[in-house]
Backbone as XML, in Angstrom:
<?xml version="1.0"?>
<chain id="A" units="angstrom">
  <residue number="1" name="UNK">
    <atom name="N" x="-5.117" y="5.957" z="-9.442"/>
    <atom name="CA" x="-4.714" y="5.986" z="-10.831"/>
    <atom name="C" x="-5.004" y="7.337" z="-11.457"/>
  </residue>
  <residue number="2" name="UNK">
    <atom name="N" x="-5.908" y="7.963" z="-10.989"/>
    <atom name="CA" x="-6.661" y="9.204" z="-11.301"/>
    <atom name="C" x="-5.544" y="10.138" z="-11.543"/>
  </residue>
  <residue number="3" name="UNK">
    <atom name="N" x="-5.045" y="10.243" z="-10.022"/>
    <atom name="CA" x="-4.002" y="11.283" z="-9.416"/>
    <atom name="C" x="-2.889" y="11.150" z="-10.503"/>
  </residue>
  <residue number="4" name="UNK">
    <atom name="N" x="-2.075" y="10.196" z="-10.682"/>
    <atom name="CA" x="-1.203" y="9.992" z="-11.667"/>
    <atom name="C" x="-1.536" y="10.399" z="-13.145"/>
  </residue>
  <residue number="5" name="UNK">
    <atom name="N" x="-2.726" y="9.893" z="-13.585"/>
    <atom name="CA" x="-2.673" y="10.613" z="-14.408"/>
    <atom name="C" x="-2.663" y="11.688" z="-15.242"/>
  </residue>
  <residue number="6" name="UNK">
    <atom name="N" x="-3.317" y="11.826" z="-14.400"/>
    <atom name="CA" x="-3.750" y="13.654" z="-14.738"/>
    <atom name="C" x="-1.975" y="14.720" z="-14.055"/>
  </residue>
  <residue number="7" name="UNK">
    <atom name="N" x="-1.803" y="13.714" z="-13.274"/>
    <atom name="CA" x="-0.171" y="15.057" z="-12.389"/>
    <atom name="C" x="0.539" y="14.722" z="-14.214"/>
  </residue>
  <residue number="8" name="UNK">
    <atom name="N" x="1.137" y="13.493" z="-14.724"/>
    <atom name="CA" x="1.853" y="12.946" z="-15.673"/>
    <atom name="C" x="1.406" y="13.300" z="-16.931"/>
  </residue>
  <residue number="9" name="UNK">
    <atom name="N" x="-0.047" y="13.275" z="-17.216"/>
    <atom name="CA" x="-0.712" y="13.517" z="-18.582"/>
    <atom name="C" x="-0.465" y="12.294" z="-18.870"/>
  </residue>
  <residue number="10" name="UNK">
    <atom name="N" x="-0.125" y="11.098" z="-18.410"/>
    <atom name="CA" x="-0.281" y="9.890" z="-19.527"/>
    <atom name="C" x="-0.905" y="8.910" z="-17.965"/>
  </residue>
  <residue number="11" name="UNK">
    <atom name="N" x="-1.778" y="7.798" z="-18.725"/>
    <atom name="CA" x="-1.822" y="6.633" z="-17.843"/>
    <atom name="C" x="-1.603" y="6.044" z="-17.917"/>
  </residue>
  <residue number="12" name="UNK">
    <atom name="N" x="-0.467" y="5.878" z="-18.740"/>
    <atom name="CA" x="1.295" y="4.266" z="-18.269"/>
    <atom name="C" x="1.468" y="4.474" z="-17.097"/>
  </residue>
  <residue number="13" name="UNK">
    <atom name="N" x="2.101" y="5.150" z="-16.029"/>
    <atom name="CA" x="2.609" y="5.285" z="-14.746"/>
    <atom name="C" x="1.683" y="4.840" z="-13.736"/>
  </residue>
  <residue number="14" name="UNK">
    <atom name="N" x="0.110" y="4.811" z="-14.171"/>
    <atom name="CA" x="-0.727" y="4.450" z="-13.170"/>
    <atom name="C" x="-1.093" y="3.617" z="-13.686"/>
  </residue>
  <residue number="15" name="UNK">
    <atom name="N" x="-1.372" y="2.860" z="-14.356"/>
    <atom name="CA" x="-1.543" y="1.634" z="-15.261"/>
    <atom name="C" x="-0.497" y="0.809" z="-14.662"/>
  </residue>
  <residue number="16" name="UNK">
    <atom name="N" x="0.844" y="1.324" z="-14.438"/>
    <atom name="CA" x="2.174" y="0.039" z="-14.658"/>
    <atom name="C" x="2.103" y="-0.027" z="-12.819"/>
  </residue>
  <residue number="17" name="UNK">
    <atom name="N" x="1.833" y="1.375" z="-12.053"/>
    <atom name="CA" x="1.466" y="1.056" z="-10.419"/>
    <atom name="C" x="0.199" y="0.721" z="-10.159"/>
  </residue>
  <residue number="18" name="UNK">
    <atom name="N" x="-0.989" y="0.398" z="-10.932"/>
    <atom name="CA" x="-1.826" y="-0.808" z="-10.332"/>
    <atom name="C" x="-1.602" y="-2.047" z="-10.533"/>
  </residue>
  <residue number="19" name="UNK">
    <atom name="N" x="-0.898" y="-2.566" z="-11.670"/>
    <atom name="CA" x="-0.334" y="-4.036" z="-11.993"/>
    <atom name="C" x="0.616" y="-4.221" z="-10.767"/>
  </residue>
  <residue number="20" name="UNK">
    <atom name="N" x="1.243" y="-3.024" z="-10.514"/>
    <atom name="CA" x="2.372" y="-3.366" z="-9.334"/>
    <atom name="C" x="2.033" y="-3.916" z="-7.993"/>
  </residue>
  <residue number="21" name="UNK">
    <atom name="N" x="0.630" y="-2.879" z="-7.286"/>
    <atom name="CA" x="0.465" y="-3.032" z="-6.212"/>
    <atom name="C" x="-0.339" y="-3.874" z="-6.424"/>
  </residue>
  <residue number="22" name="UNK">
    <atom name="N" x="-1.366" y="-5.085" z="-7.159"/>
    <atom name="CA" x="-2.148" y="-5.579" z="-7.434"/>
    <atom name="C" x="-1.538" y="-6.925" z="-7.221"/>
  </residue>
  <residue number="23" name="UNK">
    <atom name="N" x="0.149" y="-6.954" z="-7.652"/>
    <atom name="CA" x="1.061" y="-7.691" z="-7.650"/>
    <atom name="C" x="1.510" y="-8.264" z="-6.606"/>
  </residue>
  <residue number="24" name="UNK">
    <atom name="N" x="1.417" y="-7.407" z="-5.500"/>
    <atom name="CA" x="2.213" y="-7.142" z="-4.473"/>
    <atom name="C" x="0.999" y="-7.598" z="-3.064"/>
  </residue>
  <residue number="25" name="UNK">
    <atom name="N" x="-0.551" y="-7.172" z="-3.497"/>
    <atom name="CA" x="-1.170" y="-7.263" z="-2.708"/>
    <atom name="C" x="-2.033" y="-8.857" z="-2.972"/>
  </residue>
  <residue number="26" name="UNK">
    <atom name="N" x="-1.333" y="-9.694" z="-3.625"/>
    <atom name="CA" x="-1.516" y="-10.820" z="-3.760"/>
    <atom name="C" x="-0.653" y="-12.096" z="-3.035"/>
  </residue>
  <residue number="27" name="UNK">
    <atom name="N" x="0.402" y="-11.273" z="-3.144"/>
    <atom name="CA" x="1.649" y="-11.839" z="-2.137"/>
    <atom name="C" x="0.786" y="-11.507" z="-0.480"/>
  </residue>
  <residue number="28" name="UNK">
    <atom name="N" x="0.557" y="-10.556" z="-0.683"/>
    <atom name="CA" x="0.149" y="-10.127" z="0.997"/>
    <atom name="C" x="-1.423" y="-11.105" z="1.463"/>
  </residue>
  <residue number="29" name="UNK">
    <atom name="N" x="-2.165" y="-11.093" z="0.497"/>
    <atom name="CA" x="-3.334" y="-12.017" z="0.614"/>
    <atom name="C" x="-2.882" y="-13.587" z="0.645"/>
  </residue>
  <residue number="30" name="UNK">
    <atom name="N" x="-1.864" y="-13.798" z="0.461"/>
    <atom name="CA" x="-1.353" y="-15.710" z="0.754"/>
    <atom name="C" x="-0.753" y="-15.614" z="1.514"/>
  </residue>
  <residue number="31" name="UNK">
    <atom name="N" x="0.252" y="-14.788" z="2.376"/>
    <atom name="CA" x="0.822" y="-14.419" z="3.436"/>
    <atom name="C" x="0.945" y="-13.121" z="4.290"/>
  </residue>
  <residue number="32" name="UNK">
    <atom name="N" x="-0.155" y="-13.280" z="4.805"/>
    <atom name="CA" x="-0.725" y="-12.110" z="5.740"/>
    <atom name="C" x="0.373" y="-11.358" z="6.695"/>
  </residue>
  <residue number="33" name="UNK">
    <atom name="N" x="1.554" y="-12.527" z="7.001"/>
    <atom name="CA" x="2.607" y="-12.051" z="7.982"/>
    <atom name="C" x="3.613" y="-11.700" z="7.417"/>
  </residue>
  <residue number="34" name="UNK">
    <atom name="N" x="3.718" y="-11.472" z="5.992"/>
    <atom name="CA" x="5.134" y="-10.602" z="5.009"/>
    <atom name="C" x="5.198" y="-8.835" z="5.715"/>
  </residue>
  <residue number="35" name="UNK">
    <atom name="N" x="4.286" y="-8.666" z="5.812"/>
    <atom name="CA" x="4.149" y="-7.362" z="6.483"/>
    <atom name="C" x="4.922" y="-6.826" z="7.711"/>
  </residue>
  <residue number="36" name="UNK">
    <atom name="N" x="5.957" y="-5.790" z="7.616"/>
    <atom name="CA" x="6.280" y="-5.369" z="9.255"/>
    <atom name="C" x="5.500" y="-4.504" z="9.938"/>
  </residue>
  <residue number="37" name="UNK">
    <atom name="N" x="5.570" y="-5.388" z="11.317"/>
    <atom name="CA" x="4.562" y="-4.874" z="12.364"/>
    <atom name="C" x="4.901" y="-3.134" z="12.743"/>
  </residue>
  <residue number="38" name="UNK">
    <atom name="N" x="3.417" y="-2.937" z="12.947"/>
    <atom name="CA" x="3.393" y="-1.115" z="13.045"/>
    <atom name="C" x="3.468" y="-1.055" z="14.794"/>
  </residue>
  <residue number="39" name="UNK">
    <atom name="N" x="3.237" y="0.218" z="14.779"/>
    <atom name="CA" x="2.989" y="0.440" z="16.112"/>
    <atom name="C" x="1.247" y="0.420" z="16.850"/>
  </residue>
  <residue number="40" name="UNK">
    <atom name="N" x="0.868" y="0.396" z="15.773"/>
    <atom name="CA" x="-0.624" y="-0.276" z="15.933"/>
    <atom name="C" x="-0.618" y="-1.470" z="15.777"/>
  </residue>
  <residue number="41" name="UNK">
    <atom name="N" x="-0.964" y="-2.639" z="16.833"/>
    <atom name="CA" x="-0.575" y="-3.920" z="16.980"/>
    <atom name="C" x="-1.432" y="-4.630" z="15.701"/>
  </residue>
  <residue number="42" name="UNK">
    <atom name="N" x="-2.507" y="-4.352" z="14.971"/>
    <atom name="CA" x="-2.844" y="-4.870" z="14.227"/>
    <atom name="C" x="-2.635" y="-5.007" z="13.185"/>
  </residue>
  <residue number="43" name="UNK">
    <atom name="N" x="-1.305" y="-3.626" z="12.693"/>
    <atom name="CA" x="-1.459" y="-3.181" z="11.428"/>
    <atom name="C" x="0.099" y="-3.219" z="11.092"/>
  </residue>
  <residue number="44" name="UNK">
    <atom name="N" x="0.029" y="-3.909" z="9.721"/>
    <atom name="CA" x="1.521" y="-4.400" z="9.695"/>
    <atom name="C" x="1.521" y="-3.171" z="8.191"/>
  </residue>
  <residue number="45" name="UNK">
    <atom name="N" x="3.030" y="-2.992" z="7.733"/>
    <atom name="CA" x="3.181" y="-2.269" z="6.464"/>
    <atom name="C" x="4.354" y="-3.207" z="5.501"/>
  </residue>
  <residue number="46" name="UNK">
    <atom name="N" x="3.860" y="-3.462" z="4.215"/>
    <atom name="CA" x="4.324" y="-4.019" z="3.283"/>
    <atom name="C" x="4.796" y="-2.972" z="2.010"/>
  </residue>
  <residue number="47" name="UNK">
    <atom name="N" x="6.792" y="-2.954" z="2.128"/>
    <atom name="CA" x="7.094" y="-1.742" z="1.215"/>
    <atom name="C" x="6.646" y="-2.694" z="0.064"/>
  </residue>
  <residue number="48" name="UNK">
    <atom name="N" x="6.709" y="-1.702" z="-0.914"/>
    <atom name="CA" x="6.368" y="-1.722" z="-2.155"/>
    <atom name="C" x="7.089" y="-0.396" z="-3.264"/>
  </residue>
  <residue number="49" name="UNK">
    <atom name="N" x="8.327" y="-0.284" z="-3.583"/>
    <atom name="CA" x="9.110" y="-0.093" z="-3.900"/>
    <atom name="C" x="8.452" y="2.154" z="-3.158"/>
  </residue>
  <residue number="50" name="UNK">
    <atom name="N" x="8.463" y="3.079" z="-3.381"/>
    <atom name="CA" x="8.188" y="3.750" z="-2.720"/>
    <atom name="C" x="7.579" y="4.048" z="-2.173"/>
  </residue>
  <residue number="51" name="UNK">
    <atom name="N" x="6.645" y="2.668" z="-2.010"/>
    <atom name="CA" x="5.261" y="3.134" z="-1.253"/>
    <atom name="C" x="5.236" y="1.930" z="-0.051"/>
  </residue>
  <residue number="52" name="UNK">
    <atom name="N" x="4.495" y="2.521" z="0.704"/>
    <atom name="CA" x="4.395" y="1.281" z="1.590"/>
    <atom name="C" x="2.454" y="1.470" z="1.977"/>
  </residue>
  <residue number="53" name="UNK">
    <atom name="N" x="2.609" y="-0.258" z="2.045"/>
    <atom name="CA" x="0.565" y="-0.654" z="1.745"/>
    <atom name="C" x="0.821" y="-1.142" z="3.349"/>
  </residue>
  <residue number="54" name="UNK">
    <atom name="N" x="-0.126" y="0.072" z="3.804"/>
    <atom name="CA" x="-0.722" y="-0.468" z="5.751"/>
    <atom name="C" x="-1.925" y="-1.424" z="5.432"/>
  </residue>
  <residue number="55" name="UNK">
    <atom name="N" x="-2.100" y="-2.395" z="6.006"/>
    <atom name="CA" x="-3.203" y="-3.130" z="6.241"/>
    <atom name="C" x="-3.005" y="-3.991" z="7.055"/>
  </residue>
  <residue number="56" name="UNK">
    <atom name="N" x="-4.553" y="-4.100" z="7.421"/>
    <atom name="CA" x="-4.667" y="-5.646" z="8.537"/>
    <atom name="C" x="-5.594" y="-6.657" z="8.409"/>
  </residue>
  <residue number="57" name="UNK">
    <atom name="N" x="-4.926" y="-7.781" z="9.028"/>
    <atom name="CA" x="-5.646" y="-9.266" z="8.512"/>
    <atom name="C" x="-6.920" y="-9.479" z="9.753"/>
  </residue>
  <residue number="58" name="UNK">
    <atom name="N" x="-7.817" y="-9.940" z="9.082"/>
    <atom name="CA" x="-8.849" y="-10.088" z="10.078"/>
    <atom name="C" x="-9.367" y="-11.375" z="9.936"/>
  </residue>
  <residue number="59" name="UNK">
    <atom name="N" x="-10.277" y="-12.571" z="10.348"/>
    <atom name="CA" x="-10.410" y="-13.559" z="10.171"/>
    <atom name="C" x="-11.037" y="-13.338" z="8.679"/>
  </residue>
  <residue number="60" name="UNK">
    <atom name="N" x="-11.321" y="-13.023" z="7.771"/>
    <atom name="CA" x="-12.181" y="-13.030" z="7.113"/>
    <atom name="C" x="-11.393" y="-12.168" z="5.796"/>
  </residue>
  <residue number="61" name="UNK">
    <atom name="N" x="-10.322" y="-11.672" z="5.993"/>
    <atom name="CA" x="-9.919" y="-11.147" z="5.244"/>
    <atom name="C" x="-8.876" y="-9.567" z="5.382"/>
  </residue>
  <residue number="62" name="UNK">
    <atom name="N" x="-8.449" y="-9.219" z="4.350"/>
    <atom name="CA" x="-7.564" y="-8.212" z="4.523"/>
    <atom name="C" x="-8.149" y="-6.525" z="4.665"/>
  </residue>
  <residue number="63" name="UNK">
    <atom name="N" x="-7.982" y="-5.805" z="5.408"/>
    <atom name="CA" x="-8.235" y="-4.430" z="5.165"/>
    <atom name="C" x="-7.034" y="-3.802" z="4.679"/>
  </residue>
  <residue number="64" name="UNK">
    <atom name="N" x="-6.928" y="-2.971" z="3.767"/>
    <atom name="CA" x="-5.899" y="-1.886" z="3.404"/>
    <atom name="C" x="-6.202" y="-0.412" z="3.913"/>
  </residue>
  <residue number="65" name="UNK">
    <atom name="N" x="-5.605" y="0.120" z="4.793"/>
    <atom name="CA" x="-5.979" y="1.333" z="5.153"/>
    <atom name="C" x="-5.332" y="2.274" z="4.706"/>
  </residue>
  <residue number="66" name="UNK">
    <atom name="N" x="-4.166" y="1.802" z="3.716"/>
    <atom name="CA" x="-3.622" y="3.077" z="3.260"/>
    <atom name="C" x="-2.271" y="3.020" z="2.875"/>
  </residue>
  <residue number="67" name="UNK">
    <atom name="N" x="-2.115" y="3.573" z="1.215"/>
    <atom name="CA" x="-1.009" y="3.040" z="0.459"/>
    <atom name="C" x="-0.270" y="4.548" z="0.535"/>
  </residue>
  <residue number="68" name="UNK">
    <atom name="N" x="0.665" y="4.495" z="1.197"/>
    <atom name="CA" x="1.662" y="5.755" z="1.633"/>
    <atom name="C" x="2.915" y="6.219" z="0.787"/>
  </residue>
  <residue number="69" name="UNK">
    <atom name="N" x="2.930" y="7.043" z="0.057"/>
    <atom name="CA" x="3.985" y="7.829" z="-0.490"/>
    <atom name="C" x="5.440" y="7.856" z="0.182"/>
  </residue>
  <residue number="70" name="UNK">
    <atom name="N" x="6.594" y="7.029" z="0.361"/>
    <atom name="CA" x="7.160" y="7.127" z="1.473"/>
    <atom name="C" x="8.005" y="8.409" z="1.687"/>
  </residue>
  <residue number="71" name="UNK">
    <atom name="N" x="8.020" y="9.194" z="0.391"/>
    <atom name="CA" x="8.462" y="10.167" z="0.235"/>
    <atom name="C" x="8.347" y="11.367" z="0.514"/>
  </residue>
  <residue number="72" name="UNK">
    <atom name="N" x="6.936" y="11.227" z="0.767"/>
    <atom name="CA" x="6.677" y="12.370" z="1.851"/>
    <atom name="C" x="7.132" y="12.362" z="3.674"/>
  </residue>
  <residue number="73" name="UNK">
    <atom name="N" x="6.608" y="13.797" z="3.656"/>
    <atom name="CA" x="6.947" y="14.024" z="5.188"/>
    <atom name="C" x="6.136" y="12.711" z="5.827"/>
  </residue>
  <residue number="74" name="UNK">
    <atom name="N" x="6.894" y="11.919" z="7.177"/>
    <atom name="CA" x="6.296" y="11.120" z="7.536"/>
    <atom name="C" x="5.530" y="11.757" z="8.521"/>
  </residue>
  <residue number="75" name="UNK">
    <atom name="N" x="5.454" y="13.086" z="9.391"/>
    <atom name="CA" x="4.618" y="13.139" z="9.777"/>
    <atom name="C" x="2.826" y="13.696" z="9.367"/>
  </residue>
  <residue number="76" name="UNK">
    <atom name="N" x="3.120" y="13.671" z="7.785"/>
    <atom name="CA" x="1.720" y="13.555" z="7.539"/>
    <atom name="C" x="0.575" y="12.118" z="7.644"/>
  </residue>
  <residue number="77" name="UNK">
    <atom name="N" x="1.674" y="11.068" z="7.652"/>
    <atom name="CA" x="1.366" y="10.067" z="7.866"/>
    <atom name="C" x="-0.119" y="9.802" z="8.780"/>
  </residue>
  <residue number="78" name="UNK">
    <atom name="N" x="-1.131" y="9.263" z="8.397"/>
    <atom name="CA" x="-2.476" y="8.966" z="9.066"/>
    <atom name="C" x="-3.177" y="7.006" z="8.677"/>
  </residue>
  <residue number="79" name="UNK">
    <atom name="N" x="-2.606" y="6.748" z="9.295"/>
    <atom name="CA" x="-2.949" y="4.745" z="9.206"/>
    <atom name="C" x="-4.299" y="4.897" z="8.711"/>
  </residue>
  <residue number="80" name="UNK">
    <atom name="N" x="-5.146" y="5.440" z="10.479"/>
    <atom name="CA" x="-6.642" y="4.920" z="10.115"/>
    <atom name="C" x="-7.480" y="6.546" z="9.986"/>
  </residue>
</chain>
């Protein structure tokens, strides 16, 4: 939220994308398998309108390893 605000000068845009992904990562916590599978067998990615949220389900609960800009170069891309 930080990042946004300060790039924008206002914190509507990061305000209205934590309601979003907060939104989104609630759907993913009642259905762990909405996610498409990565190439890391554990780790599925759930878009989220330009972003896509990597995480994986473990008995006990969800890890998020990383909410990705899809807009960038993908080979900056780093899961874990």
């Amino acid at each position: 939220m930080e990042f946004y605000a300060e790039r924008n000068k206002s914190k509507v845009y990061s305000e209205k994308l934590y309601r979003k992904f907060n939104k989104e990562l609630q759907l993913v916590l009642q259905h762990p398998d909405l996610g498409i599978k990565t190439e890391i067998a554990s780790v599925r990615g759930f878009i989220i309108g330009d972003y896509i949220l990597f995480y994986e389900e473990t008995t006990e609960t969800i890890i998020v390893h990383t909410l990705w800009d899809s807009r960038q170069n993908p080979d900056s891309l780093k899961i874990r």
